[in-house]
N, C-alpha and C positions, 0 to 999 in steps of 0.2 A: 915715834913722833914724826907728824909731817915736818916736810922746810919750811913749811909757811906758816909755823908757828908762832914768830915773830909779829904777823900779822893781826893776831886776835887784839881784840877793842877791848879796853881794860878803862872804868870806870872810872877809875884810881885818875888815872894819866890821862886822859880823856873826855871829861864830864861833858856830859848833854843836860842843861836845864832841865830838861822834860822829854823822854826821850816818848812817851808813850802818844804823845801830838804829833810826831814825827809825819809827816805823809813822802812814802816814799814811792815811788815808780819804777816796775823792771817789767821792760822789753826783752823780749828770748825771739831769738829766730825758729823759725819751723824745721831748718833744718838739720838733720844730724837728729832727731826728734830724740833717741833714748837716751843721749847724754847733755841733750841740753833740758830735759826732764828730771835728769838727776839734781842737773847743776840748782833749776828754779828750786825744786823740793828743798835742797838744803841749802838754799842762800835765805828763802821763805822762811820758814824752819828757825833758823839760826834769829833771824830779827825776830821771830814771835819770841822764842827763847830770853831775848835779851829784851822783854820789855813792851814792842811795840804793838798797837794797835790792829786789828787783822783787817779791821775795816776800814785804816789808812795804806795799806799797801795794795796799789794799785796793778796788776800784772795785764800786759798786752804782748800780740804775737806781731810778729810781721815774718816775708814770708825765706830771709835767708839772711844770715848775717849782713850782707850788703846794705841790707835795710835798717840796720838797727842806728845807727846814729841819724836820719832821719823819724822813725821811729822814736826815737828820744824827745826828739826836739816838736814832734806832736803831740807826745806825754808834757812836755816841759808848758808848752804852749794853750793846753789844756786850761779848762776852766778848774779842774782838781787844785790849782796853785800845790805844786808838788815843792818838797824842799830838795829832792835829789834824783837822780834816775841811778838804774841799776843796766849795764848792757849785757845779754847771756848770751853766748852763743860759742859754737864749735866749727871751724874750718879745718879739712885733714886735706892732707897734702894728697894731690893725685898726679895724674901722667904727664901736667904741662905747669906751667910756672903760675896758674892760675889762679892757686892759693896768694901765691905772694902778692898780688893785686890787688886784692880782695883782703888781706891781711892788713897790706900799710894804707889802704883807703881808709876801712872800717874803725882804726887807731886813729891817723887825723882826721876825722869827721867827729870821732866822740870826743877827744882834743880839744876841737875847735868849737865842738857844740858846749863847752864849758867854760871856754872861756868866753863867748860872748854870753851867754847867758850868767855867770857869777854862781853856777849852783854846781853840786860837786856831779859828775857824772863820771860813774867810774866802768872801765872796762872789765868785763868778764868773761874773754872769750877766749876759752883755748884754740890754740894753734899750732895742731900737732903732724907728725908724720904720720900716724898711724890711727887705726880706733882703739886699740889696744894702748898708747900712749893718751887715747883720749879720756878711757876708763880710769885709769891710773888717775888720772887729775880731776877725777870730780867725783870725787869718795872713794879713790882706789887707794894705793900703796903711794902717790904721790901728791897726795893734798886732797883737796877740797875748793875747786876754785870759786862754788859757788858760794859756800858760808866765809873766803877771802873778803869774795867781792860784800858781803855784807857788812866784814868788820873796816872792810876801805869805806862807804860810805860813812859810814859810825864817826871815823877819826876823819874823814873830810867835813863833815857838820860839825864837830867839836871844834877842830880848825877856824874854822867858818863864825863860829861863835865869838872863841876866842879872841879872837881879832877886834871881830866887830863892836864887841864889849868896849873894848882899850879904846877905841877910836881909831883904829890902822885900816888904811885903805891903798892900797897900790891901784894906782893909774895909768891909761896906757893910752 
């Protein structure tokens, strides 16, 4: 069993009124192209699986993870009226600390792209030392980060719902 088994969206615990209305948006960067190919395949995958409509998930590229929290927020901003975005993408560590820049950018920019906007944007990007670490996590021997990142969004609209049902609003 993966680690992130904990993660799977369970219907049970979870409910989405309608889960097959859902329109969802994922951006992937272009780069790292074979494992952020895997990751789209089985985060894709995973939401038809569970339900969703194929001709509500909306998939765009942009051209490196750098991109992808702008990227979102041109999904978000979209005439689609999306209810989540999805971020894919892989940064491997190389000779200079240049991942790391690009790593804590790309985190608060999807962050922040969520919370001004109120809709769940979840992160999905590995951030590995190696590519062989990056195999591993995206249908290797250590998860699946891209059917994660599908059952994050799932339990972030339930969330989302939840709430809103009750009447609970946090203000800032």
């Amino acid at each position: 069993m993966a680690q992130a088994d904990f993660l799977l969206y369970d219907k049970q615990h979870y409910p989405i009124e309608d889960i097959s209305c859902l329109k969802i948006g994922i951006v992937r960067s272009e780069w790292n192209t074979q494992i952020v190919d895997a990751l789209t395949q089985s985060c894709t995958d995973e939401l038809l699986s569970l339900g969703l409509d194929s001709d509500l998930i909306h998939v765009r590229s942009v051209p490196g993870s750098f991109e992808l929290p702008l990227g979102a927020k041109f999904l978000l901003n979209s005439p689609l009226k999306l209810d989540a975005v999805i971020c894919l993408g892989c940064v491997i560590q190389g000779e200079t600390k240049h991942d790391e820049y690009i790593n804590h950018t790309i985190a608060r920019g999807i962050a922040q792209l969520g919370l001004m906007t109120n809709k769940p944007v979840i992160y999905g990007v590995l951030t590995t030392n190696t590519l062989e670490q990056a195999q591993h996590r995206a249908g290797g021997k250590r998860g699946d980060k891209g059917k994660e990142s599908a059952h994050a969004v799932l339990k972030m609209i339930s969330l989302q719902e939840q709430l809103s049902n009750k009447g609970s609003k946090i203000k800032f």
